[in-house]
C-alpha positions in Angstrom: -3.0 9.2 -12.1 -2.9 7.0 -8.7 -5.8 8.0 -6.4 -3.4 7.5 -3.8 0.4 8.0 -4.0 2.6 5.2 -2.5 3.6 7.4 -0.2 0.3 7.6 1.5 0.3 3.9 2.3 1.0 3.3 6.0 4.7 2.2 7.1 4.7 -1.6 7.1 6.5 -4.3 9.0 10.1 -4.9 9.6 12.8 -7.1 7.5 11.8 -10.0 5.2 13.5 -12.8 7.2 12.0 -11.8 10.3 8.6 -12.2 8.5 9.6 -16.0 7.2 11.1 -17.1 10.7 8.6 -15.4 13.3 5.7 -18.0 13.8 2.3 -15.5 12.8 -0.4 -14.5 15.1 -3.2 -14.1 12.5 -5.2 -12.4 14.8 -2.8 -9.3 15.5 -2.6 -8.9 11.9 -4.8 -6.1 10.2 -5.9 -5.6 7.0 -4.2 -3.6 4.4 -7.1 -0.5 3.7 -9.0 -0.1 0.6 -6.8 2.8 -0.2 -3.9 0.2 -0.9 -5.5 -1.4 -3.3 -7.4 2.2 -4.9 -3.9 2.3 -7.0 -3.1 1.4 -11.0 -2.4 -2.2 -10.7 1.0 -1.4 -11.7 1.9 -0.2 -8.7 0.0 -2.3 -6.1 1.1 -5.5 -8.2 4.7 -5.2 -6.8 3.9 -3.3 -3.6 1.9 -7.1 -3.1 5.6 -8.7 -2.6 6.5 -9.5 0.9 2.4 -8.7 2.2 0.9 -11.2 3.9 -2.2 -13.5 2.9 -4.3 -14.5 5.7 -7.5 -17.0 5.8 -8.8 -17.0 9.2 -11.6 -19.4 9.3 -13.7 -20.1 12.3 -12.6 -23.3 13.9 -9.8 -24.1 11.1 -6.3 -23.7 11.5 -5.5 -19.8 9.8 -3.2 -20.1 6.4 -0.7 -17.8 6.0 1.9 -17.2 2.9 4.0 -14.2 1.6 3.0 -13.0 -2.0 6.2 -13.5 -3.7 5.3 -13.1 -7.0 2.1 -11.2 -9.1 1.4 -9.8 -12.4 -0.6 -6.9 -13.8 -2.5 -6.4 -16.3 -4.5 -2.9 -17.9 -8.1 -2.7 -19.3 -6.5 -1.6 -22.5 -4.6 -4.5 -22.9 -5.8 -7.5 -24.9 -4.5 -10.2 -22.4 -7.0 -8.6 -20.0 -10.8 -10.3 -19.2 -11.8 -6.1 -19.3 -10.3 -5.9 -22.7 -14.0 -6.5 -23.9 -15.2 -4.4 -21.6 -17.9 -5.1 -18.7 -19.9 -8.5 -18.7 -21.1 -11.2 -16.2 -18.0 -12.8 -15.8 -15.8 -9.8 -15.0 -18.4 -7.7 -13.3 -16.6 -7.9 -9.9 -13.5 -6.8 -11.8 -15.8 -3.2 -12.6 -16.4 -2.9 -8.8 -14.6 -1.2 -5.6 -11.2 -1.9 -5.4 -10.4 -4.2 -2.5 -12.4 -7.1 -3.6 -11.6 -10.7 -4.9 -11.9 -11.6 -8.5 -11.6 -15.7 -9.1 -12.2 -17.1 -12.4 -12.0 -20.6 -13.5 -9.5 -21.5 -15.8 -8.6 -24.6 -18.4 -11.6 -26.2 -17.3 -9.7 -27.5 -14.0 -8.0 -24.3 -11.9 -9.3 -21.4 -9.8 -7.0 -18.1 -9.9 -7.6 -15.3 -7.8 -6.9 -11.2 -8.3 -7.6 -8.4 -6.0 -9.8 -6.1 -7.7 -7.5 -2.2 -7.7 -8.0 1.4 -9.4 -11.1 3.5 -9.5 -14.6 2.1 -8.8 -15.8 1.1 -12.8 -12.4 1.0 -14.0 -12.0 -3.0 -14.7 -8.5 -3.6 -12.4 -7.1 -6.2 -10.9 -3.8 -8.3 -10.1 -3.3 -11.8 -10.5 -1.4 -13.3 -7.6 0.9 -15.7 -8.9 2.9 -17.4 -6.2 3.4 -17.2 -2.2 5.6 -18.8 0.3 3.9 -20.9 3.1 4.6 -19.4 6.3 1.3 -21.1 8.3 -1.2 -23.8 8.2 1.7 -26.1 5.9 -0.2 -29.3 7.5 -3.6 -28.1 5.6 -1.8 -26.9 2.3 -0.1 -30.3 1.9 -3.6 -32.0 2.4 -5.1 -30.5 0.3 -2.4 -30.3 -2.6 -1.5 -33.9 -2.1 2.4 -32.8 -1.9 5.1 -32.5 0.8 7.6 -29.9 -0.6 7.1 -26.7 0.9 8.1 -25.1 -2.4 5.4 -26.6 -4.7 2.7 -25.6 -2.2 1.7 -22.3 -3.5 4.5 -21.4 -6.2 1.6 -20.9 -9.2 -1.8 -19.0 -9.5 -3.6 -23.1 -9.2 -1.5 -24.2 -7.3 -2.1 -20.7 -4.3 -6.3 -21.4 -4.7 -5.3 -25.5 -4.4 -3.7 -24.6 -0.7 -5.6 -22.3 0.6 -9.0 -23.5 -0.7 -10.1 -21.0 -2.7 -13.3 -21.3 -5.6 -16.0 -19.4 -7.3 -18.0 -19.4 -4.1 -14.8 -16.5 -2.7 -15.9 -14.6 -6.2 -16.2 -10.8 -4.7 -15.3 -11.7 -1.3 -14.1 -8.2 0.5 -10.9 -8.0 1.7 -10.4 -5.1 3.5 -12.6 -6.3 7.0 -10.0 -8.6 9.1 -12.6 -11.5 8.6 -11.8 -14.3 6.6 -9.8 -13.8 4.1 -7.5 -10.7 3.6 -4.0 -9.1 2.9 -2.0 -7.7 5.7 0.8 -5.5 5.5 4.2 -8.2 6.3 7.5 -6.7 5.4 8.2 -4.6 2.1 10.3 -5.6 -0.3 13.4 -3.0 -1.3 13.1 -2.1 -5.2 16.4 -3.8 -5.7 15.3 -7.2 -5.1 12.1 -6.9 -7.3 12.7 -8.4 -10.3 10.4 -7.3 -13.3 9.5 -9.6 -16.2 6.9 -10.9 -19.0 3.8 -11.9 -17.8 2.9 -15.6 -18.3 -0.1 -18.1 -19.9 -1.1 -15.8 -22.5 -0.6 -15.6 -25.8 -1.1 -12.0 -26.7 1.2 -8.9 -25.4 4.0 -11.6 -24.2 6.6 -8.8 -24.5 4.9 -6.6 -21.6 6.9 -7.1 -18.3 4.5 -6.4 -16.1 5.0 -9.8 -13.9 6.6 -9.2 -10.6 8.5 -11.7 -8.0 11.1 -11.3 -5.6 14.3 -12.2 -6.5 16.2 -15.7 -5.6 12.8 -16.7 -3.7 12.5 -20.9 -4.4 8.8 -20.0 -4.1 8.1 -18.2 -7.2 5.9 -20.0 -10.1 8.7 -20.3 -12.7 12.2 -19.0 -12.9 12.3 -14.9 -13.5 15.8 -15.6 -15.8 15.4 -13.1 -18.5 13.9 -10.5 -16.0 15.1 -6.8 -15.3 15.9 -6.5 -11.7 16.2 -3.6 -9.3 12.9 -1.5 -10.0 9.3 -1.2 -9.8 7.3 -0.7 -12.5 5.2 3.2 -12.3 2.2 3.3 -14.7 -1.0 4.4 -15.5 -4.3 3.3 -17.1 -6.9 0.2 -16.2 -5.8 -3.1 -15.4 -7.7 -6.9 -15.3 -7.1 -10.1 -15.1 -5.0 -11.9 -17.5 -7.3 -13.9 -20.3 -6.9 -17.4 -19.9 
């Protein structure tokens, strides 16, 4: 059962291209509360489309992009880290919800999660894919590209641009310092498109990856997927194992 209902989640924001076209002041932005993220990952994992993600460094230009795309995953499940259950790696993953969970991947990626459920409970969403909104000039430094839409649109590629490492491993998020999630504009169930989750090799057939539909910003095309619905479920969720 969801600590908190949806329902209990604070009103956010107004239409999606409003969001996109309206330059951002980060600093009038607030946080989303811990009780966001105190939900089975399968229903903050597509109530993450359309937020905001905001790195608001002292003396550095703030970074802003939409979360258009993010997958979840349940303790239970054997493409999560918390499959195994609780060890160094994925002890942050066993903390509060509202945290950061970055692991290091293929030798060569970051890819960060925001730690969800119950306190112990081994949850957390992988956010796949965002579309730049500020700071472009700093996520094309440091990704080496110019298109806008190859800036964030993968788990490596989101870190890459917004300069994310094992050093953010358990950052909070729920403080208006730094990094954090702010609420942006909803996205209506109808243009959520559901799908399988991607990069693992076991439980391919579970369609628990969500991305906004038509977006050019999302990691991979969602062809295949099942749109006009979000996902309701229950249980423990992690990382996905790669």
């Amino acid at each position: 059962m969801a600590i908190v209902q949806a329902a209990a989640v604070p009103p956010e924001g107004s239409t999606l291209t409003r969001v996109a076209a309206n330059p951002i002041d980060h600093r009038g932005l607030r946080p989303l509360p811990r009780r966001f993220y105190a939900r089975p990952s399968l229903e903050v994992a597509p109530d993450l489309l359309g937020r905001l993600l905001v790195l608001a460094a002292p003396g550095d230009e703030p970074l802003v992009a939409r979360i258009v795309e993010s997958e979840a995953y349940q303790e239970g499940d054997p493409a999560s880290h918390s499959y195994r259950g609780r060890t160094a790696r994925t002890e942050v993953m066993f903390g509060p919800p509202g945290h950061l969970y970055v692991y290091f991947t293929y030798g060569m990626h970051f890819c960060m999660n925001l730690v969800t459920g119950r306190d112990g409970e081994g949850s957390a969403v992988l956010l796949r894919a965002a579309e730049p909104v500020q700071g472009l000039d700093t996520m094309r430094a440091r990704r080496g590209v110019e298109d806008q839409r190859l800036l964030c649109s993968g788990p490596a590629r989101l870190t890459q641009a917004f300069g994310i490492t094992g050093a953010h491993n358990g950052v909070g998020l729920t403080d208006g310092t730094g990094l954090f999630l702010a609420p942006g504009a909803t996205v209506d169930a109808a243009d959520v498109v559901t799908g399988p989750r991607v990069g693992i090799t076991v439980a391919v057939d579970v369609a628990w990856r969500f991305s906004v539909a038509g977006s050019p910003f999302v990691s991979r095309s969602s062809s295949g997927g099942r749109r006009g619905g979000r996902t309701r479920g229950r249980g423990r969720a992690g990382a996905g194992r790669r």
